[in-house]
N, C-alpha and C positions, 0 to 999 in steps of 0.2 A: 463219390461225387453225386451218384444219381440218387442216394438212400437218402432218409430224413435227416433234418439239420434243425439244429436251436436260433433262427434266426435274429433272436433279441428283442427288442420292445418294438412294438406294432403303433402305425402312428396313420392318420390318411396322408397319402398321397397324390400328388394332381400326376394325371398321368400323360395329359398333354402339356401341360409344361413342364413336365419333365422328358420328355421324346424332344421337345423344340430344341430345348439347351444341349440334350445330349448331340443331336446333329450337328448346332454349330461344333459342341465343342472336341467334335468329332478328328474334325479335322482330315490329316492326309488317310484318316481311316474308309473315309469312304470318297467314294469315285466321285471327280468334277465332273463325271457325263451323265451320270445319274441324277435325275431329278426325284426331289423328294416332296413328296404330298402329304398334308396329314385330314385328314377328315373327323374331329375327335368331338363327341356330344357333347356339350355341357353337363358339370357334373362327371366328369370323368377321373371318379374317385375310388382307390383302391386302400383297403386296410392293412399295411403289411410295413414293413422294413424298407424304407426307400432306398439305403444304398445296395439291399442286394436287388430290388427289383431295376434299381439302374444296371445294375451288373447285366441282370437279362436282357435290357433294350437295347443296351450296347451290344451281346453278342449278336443279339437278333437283326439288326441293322447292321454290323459291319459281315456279316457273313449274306444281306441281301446286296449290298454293294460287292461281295465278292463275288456272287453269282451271276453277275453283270459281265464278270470277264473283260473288263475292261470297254465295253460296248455301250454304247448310251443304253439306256432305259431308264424304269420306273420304280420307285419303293416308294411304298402309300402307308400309312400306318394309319387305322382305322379303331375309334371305340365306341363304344355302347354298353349301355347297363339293359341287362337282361336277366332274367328268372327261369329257376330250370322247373318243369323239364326243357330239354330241349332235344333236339331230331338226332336222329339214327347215329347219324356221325361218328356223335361223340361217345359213341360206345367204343370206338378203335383210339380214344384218347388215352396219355399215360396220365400217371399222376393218383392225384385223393378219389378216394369215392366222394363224388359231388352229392351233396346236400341240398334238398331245396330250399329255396331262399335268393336273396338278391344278390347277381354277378356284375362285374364289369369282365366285358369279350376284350383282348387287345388282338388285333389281328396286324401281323407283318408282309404284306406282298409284295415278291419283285415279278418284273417281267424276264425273269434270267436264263441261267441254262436249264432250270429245273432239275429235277432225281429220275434214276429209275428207281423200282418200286424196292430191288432188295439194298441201294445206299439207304433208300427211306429206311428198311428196319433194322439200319445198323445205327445212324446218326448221333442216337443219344450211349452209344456206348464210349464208355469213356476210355484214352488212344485212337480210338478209330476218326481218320480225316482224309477226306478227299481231297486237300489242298499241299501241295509240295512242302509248303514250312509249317504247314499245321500241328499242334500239340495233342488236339482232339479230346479237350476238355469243356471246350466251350461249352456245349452244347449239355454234355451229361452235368456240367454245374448248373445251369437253367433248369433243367427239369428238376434236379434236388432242391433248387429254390421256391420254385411254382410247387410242387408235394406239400414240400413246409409250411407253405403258406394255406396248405388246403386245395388248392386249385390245381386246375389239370391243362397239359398242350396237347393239342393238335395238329397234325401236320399234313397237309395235302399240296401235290407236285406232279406234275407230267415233263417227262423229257421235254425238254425245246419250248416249253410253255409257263416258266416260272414257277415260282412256290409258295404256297402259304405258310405261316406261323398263326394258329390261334389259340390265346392264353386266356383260362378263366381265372379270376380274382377272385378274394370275396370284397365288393362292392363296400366302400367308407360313403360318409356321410355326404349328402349332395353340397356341396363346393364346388368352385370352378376357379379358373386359372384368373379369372378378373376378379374374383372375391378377394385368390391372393393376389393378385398386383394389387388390392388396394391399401396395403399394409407401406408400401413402398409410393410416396407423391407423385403427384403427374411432374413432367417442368411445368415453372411458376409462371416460367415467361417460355415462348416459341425460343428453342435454340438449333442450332445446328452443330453436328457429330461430322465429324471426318474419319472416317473408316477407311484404315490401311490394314490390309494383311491380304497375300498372295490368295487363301482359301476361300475360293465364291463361292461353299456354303458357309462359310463364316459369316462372310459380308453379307449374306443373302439374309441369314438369322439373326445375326446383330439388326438390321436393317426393318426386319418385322416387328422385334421385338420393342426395340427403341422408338419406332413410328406410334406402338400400341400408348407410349408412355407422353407420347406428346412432343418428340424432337422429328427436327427434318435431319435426312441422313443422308451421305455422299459419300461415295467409296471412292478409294484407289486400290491398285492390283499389285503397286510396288513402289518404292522412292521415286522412282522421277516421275511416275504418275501424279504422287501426292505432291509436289515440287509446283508441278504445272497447274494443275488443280489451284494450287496457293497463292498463285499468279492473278486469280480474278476471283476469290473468294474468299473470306473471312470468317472460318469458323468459330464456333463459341469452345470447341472443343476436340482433341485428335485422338484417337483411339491406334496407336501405333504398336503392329507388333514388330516383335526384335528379331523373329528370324525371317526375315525379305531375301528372294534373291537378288543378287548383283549389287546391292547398297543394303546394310543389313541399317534396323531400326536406330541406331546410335547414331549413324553415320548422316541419317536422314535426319535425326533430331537435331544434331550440331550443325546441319544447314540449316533446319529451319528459324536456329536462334542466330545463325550469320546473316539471314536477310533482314533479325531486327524483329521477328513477328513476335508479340510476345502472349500466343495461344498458348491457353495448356493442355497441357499432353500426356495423358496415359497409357503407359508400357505395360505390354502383355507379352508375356511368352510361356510357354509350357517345357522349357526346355531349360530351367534357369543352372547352371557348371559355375563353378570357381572362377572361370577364365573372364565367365559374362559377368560374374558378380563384377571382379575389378575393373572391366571396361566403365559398369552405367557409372554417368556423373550424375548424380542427385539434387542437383543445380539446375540442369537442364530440365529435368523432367517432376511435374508434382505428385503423382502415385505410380504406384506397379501393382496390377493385377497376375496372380498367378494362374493358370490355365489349368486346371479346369474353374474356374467361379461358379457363382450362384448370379442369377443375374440381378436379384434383388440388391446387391450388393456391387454390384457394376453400374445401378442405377444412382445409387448413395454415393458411390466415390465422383462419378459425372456430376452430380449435384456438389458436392464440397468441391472442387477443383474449381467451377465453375464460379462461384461464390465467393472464393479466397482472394488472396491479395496476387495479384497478375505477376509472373516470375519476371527478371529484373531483363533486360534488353541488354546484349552480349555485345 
């Protein structure tokens, strides 16, 4: 896990818009007490493999939401392009012999339980996990991915005081996340999203993101949220997921075609069974997103729904 790997074709990737999406599409993986910060420079471009560097941020984020313990706090995820040399530090890094030339830093901080020093020099062995249901792979398949790529992690943590993650890259070409949003239209006209799903960093990231595109956006936490919500407002569009508790998404869609509204409505869930498949009626609803998306393409299906011919009044 932790030795060299053939990662496959190397492409730039945005590394803040790839951190944003993976939180939303995080889900029950990381703590609703945790608040997540991102501070990322423009131009925060990495040359590598996107789905394994995803593979990294996601362990790296849901293992700083574990460190949480269930306790409020913080995870920041911070970048920067930088040029080595750089300070003493990173002589105690694992990973490639760094190269001088140009980096992107990715750094992971939470405010959590932290390490002592001898978990610190076990972490990246692969089995080894300080967590009850842990497999203890996570961490040794990151570092085999940051090697292959060239680049090196760091890891600094004090008891009771949180921990870092910092990951050198090698640095793609200067782009940014609004370069690529501009592949994907703003809306043509001012619309409004209605945003259902139980996960307030769902709704919190759906909510950024979609602001950035030019929609106003309004959450609900669950069906009779979104019910009442429907009482005094008229969305151009519903972003419904399927698994709610106490009213699951089906149940809310087939109210909200008995009151007549004839908004459309797109279902998302990450969990899609046999059982679900023959529940959805296809009548009700004009697309399904599957969980995890790309958001460029969350942006496209909002835009076509939007546009199409209005689903028929029940």
């Amino acid at each position: 896990y932790a030795g060299q790997r053939d990662i496959g074709s190397r492409e730039p990737v945005d590394i803040e818009a790839l951190s944003r999406e993976i939180s939303g599409l995080l889900g029950a993986g990381i703590s609703k007490k945790a608040e997540i910060r991102f501070d990322c420079e423009p131009g925060s471009v990495v040359l590598g493999n996107r789905a394994t560097i995803l593979q990294v941020l996601m362990n790296l984020l849901t293992n700083a939401s574990d460190a949480l313990g269930g306790e409020a706090g913080s995870i920041q995820v911070v970048t920067r392009r930088v040029r080595t040399p750089l300070d003493a530090r990173w002589q105690r890094a694992l990973g490639a012999d760094l190269k001088e030339g140009e980096w992107l830093l990715i750094e992971v901080r939470d405010s959590g339980s932290g390490m002592t020093p001898s978990t610190q020099a076990r972490i990246f062995e692969p089995f080894f996990s300080t967590k009850q249901h842990g497999h203890g792979l996570g961490l040794a398949a990151c570092l085999g991915i940051v090697r292959a790529h060239g680049g090196a992690i760091l890891v600094e943590s004090e008891l009771g005081k949180g921990s870092s993650f910092s990951i050198l890259l090698p640095a793609g070409p200067r782009t940014n996340s609004a370069a690529a949003q501009s592949k994907v239209p703003l809306a043509t006209t001012p619309r409004t999203v209605l945003v259902v799903d139980d996960e307030a960093v769902v709704r919190s990231f759906l909510r950024r993101v979609l602001v950035r595109y030019g929609y106003r956006v309004e959450e609900a936490c669950d069906g009779p949220e979104c019910l009442r919500k429907l009482d005094g407002l008229s969305p151009d569009v519903i972003i419904l997921d399927v698994t709610l508790p106490s009213m699951d998404g089906m149940e809310v869609l087939k109210q909200i075609r008995g009151l007549g509204l004839r908004v459309p409505v797109v279902l998302s869930s990450g969990h899609m069974d046999q059982d679900l498949e023959q529940r959805l009626d296809h009548s009700l609803f004009q697309s399904f997103l599957h969980k995890p998306y790309r958001i460029e393409k969350l942006v496209q299906v909002l835009e076509q729904v939007v546009l199409a011919e209005p689903p028929p009044a029940v």
